[in-house]
BALOBA-1460 file (C-alpha; in Angstrom, 3 decimals):
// residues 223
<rec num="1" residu="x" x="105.878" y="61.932" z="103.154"/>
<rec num="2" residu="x" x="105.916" y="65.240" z="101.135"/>
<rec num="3" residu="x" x="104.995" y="68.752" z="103.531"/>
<rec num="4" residu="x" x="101.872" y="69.467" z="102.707"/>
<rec num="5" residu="x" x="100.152" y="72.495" z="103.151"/>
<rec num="6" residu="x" x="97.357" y="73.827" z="106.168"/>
<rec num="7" residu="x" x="94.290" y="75.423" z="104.233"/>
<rec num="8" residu="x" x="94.963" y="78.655" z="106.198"/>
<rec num="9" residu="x" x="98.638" y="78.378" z="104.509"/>
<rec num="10" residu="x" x="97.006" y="77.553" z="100.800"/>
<rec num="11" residu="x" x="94.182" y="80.480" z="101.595"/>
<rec num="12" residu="x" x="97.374" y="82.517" z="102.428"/>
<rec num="13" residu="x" x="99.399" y="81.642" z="99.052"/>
<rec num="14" residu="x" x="96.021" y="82.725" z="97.464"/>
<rec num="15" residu="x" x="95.740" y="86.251" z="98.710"/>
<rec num="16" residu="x" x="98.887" y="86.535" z="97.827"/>
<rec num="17" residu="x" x="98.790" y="85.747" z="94.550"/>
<rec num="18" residu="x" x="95.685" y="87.653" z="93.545"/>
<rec num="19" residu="x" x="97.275" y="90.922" z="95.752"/>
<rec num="20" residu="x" x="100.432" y="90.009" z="93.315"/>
<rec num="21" residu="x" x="98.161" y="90.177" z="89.701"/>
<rec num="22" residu="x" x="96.020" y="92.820" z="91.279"/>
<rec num="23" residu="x" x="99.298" y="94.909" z="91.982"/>
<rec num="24" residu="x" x="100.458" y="94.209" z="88.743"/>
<rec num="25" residu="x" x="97.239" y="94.802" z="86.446"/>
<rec num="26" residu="x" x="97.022" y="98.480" z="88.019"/>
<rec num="27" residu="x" x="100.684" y="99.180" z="87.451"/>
<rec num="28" residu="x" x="99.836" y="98.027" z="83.717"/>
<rec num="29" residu="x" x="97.196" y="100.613" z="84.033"/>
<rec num="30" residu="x" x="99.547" y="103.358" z="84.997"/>
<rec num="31" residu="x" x="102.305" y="102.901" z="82.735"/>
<rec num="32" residu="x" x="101.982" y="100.198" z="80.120"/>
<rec num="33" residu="x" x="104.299" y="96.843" z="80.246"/>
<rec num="34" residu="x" x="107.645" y="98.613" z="80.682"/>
<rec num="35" residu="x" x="106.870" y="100.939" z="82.978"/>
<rec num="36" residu="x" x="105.476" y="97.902" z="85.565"/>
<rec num="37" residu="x" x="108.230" y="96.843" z="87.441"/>
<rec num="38" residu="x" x="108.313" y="93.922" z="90.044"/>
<rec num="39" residu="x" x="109.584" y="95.405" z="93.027"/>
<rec num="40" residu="x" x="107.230" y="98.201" z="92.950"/>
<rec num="41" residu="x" x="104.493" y="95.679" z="91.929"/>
<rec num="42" residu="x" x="105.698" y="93.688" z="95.558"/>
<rec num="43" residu="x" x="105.567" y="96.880" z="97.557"/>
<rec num="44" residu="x" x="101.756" y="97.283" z="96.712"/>
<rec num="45" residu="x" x="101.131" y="93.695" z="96.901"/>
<rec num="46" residu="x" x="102.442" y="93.814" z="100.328"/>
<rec num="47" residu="x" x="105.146" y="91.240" z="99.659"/>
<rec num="48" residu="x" x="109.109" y="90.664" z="99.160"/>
<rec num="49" residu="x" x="110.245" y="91.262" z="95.647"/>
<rec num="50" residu="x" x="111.559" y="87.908" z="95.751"/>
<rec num="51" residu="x" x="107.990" y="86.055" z="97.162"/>
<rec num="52" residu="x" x="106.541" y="87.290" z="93.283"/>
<rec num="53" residu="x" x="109.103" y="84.933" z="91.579"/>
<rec num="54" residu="x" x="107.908" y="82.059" z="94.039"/>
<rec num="55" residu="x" x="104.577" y="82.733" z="91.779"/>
<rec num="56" residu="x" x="105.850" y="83.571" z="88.581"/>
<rec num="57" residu="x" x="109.004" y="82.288" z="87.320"/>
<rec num="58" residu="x" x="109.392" y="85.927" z="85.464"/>
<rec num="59" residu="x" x="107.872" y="88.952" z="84.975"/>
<rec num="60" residu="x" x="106.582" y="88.095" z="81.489"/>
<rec num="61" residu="x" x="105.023" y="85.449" z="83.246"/>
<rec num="62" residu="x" x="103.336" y="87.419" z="85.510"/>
<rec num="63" residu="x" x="102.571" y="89.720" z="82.562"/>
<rec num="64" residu="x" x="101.167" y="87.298" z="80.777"/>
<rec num="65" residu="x" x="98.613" y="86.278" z="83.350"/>
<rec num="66" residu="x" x="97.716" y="89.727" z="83.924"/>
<rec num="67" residu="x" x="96.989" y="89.588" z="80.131"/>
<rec num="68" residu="x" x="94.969" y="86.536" z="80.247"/>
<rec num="69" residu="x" x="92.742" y="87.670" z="83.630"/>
<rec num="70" residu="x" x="91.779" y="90.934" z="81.398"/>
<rec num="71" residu="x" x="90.909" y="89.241" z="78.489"/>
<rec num="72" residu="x" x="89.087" y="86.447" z="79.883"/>
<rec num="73" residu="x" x="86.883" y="89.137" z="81.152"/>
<rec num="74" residu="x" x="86.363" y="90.950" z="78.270"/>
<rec num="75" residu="x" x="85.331" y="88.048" z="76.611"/>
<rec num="76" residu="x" x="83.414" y="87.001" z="78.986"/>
<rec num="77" residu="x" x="81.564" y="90.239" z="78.577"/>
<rec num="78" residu="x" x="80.786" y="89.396" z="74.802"/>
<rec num="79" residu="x" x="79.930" y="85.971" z="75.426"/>
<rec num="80" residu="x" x="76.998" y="87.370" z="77.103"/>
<rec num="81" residu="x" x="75.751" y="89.562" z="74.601"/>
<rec num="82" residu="x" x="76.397" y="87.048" z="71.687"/>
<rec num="83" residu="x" x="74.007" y="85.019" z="73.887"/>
<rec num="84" residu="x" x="71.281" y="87.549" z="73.853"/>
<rec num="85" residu="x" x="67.672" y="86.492" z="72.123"/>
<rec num="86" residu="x" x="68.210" y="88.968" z="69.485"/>
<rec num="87" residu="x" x="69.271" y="89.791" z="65.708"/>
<rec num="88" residu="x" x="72.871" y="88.898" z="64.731"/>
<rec num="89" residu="x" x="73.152" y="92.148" z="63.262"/>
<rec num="90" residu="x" x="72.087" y="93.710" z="66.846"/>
<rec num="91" residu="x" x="74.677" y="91.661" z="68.871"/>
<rec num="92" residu="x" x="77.557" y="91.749" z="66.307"/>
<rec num="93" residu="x" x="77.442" y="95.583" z="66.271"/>
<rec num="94" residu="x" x="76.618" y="95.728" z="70.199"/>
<rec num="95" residu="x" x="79.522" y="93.022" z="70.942"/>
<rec num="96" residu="x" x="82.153" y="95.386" z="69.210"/>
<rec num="97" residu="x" x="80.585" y="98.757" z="70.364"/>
<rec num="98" residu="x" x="80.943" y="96.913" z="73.881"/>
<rec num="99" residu="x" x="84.488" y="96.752" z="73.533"/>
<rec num="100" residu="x" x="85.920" y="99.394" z="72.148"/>
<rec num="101" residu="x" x="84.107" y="101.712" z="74.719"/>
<rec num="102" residu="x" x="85.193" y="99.345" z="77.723"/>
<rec num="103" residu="x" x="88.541" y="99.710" z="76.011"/>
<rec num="104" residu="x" x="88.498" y="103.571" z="76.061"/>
<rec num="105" residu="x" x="87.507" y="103.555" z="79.648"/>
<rec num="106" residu="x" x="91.012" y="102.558" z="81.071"/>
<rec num="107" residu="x" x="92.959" y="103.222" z="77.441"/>
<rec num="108" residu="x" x="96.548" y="102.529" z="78.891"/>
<rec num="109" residu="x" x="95.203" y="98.910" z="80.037"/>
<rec num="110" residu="x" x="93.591" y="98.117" z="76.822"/>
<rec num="111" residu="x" x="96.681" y="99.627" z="75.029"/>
<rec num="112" residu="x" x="98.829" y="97.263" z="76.806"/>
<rec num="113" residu="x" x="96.210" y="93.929" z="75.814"/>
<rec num="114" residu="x" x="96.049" y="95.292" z="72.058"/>
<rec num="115" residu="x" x="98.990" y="96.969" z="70.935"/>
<rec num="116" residu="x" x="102.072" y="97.887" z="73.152"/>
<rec num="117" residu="x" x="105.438" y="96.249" z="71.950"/>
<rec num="118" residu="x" x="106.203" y="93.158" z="74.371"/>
<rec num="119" residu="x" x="107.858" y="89.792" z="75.324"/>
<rec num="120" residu="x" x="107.248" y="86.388" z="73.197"/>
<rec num="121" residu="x" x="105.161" y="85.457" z="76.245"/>
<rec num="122" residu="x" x="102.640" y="88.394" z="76.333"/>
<rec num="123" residu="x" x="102.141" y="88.207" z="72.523"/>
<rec num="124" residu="x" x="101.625" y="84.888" z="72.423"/>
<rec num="125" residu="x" x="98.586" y="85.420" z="75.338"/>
<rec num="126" residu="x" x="97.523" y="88.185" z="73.051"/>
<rec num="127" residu="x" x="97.033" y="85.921" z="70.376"/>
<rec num="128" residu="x" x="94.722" y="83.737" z="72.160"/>
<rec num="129" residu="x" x="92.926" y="86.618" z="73.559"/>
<rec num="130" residu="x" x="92.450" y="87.947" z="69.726"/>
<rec num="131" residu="x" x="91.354" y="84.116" z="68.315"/>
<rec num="132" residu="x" x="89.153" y="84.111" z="71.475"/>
<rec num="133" residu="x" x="87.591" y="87.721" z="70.896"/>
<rec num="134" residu="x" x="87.128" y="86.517" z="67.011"/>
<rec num="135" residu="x" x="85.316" y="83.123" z="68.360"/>
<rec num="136" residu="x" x="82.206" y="84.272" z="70.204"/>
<rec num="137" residu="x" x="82.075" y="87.138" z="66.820"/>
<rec num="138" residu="x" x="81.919" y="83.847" z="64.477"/>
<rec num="139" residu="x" x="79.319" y="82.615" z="66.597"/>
<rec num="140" residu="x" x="77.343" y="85.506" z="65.902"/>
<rec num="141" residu="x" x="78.164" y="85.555" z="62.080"/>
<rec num="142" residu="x" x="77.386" y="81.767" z="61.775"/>
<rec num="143" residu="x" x="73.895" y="82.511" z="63.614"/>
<rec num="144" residu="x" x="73.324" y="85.605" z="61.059"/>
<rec num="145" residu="x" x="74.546" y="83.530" z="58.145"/>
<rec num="146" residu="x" x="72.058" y="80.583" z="58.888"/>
<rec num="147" residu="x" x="69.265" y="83.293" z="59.651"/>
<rec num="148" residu="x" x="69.775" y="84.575" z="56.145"/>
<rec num="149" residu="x" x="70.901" y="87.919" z="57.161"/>
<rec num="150" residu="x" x="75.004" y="87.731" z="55.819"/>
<rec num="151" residu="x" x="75.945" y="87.847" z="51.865"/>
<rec num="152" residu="x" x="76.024" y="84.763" z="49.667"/>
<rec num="153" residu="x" x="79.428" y="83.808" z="50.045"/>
<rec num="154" residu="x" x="80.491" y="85.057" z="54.148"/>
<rec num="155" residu="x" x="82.581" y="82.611" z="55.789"/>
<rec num="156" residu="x" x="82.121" y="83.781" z="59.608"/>
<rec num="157" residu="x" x="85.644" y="82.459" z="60.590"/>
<rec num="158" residu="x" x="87.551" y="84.676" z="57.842"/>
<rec num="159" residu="x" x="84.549" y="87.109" z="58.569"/>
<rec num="160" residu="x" x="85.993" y="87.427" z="62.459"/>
<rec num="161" residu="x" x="89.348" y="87.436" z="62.308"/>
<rec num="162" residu="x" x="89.012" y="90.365" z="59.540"/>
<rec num="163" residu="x" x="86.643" y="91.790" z="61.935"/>
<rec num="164" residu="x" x="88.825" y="91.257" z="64.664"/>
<rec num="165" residu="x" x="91.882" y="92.722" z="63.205"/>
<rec num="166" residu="x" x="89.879" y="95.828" z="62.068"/>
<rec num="167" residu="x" x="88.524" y="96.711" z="65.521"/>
<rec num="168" residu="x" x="91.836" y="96.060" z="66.821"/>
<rec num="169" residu="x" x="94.338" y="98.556" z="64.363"/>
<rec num="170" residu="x" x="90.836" y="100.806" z="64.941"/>
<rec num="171" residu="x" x="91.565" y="101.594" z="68.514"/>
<rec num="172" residu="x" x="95.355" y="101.395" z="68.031"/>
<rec num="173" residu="x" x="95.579" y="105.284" z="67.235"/>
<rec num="174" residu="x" x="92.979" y="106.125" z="70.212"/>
<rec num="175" residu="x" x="94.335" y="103.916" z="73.010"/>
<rec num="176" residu="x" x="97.825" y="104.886" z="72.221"/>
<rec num="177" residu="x" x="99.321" y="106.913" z="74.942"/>
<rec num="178" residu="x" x="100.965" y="109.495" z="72.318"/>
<rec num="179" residu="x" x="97.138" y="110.341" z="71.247"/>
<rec num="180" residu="x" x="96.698" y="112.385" z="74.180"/>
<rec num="181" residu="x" x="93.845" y="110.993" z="75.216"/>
<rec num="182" residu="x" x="93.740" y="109.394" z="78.958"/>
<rec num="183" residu="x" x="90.003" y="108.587" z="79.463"/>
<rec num="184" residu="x" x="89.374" y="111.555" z="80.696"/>
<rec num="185" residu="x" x="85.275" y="112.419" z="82.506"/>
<rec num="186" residu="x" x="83.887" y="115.079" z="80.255"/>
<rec num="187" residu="x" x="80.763" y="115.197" z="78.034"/>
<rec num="188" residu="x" x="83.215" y="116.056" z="75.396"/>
<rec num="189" residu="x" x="85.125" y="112.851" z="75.644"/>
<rec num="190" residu="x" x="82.103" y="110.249" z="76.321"/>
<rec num="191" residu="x" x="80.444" y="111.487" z="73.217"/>
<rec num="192" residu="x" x="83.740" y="111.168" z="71.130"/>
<rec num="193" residu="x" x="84.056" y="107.290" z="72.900"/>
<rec num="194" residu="x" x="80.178" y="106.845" z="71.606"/>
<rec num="195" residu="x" x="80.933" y="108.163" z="68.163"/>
<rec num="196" residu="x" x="83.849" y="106.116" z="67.714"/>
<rec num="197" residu="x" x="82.114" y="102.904" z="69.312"/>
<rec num="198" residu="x" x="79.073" y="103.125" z="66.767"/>
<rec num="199" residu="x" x="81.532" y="104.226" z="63.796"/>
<rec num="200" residu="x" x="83.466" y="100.509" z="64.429"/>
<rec num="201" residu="x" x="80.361" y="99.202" z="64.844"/>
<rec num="202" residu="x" x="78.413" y="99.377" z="61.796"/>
<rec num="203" residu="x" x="81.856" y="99.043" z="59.429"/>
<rec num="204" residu="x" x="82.383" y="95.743" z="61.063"/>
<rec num="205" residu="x" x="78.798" y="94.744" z="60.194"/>
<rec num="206" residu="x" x="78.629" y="96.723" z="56.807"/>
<rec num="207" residu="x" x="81.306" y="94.293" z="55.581"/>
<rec num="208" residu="x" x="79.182" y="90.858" z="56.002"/>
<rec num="209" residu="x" x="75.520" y="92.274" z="55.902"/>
<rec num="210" residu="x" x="73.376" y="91.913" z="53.213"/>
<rec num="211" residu="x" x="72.312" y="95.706" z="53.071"/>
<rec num="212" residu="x" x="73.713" y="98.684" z="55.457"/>
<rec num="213" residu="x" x="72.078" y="98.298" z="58.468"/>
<rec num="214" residu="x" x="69.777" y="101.048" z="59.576"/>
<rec num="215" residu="x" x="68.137" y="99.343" z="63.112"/>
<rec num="216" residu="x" x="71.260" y="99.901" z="64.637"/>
<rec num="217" residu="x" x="71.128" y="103.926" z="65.277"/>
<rec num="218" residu="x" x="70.914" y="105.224" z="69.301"/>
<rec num="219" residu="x" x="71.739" y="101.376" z="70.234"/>
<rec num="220" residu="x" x="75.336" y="102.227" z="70.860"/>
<rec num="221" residu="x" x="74.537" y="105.267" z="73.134"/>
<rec num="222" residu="x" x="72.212" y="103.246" z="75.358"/>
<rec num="223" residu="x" x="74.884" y="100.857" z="76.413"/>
């Protein structure tokens, strides 16, 4: 008979786990992929350099994770307002404004999700976090296209990922940590995060709307 494990021992494994991706999301947070190294990553977790391998078979693996916890999330987060009883145009633009100023709160993170060079196995999880990001937006599209408020012609899949990708190379520049911005807590910056929020915002919807919108002024600073 195989050893199996006390649920004090599996708890155990657990915590340790969780310590290990909590450990290594805040290193992310600090320095970006490269700068996240395991054995500092143990030290804060509280466990042997070696005990993170007996959870992830590599650091890109462990990356990769961290990756995936963020994301899920963040889209988790737009599920919610894609779900709200209102106008697509209202939730598209709030869904993206949403994001990009969650993104700007902890830039180095969301640099890391959206744009940093990495392994195959943290790009690939970025891929799925983009087609994931672009699926609750189609939602949203198909709901505006069937309520008659999209263009003759939108397709809300193409309509996302082109969304998707703009939003994305749109915070690129801001997030980067050669912009010399850091999320900084001034008036100064959290009106800049607003502007730039509502900017994305209505360009994203611009592009499938029937006219400009004009409902969607203030929204963005209320959120």
């Amino acid at each position: 008979m195989g050893y199996r494990h006390t649920p004090e021992t599996e708890a155990r494994l657990a915590d340790n786990r969780t310590r290990i991706l909590a450990a290594a999301q805040e290193r992310v947070s600090r320095g970006g992929w490269a700068d996240a190294q395991v054995a500092s990553i143990a030290a804060a977790a509280g466990v042997a350099t070696g005990s993170v391998y007996r959870y992830f078979p590599s650091k890109a693996e462990l990356f990769a994770q961290v990756l995936a916890d963020v994301s899920q999330r963040e889209v988790d987060v737009l599920g919610a307002i894609a779900a709200l009883d209102q106008p697509a145009s209202v939730r598209l633009q709030s869904a993206i404004a949403t994001f990009v100023r969650r993104a700007l709160r902890n830039p180095r993170l969301a640099y890391a999700l959206i744009a940093e060079p990495c392994e195959k196995a943290i790009d690939e999880e970025r891929v799925k976090y983009r087609a994931a990001i672009a699926g609750v937006l189609r939602a949203i599209i198909a709901s505006g296209k069937h309520a008659g408020e999209l263009r003759v012609g939108v397709r809300p899949d193409i309509a996302a990922t082109v969304i998707v990708g703009g939003v994305m190379e749109g915070l690129a520049g801001p997030l980067s940590p050669f912009s010399g911005k850091s999320g900084e807590d001034s008036d100064a910056y959290r009106f800049e995060v607003a502007a730039l929020a509502e900017q994305i915002a209505l360009m994203a919807w611009a592009g499938v709307a029937k006219v400009p919108s004009t409902t969607f002024q203030g929204i963005v600073r209320s959120i």
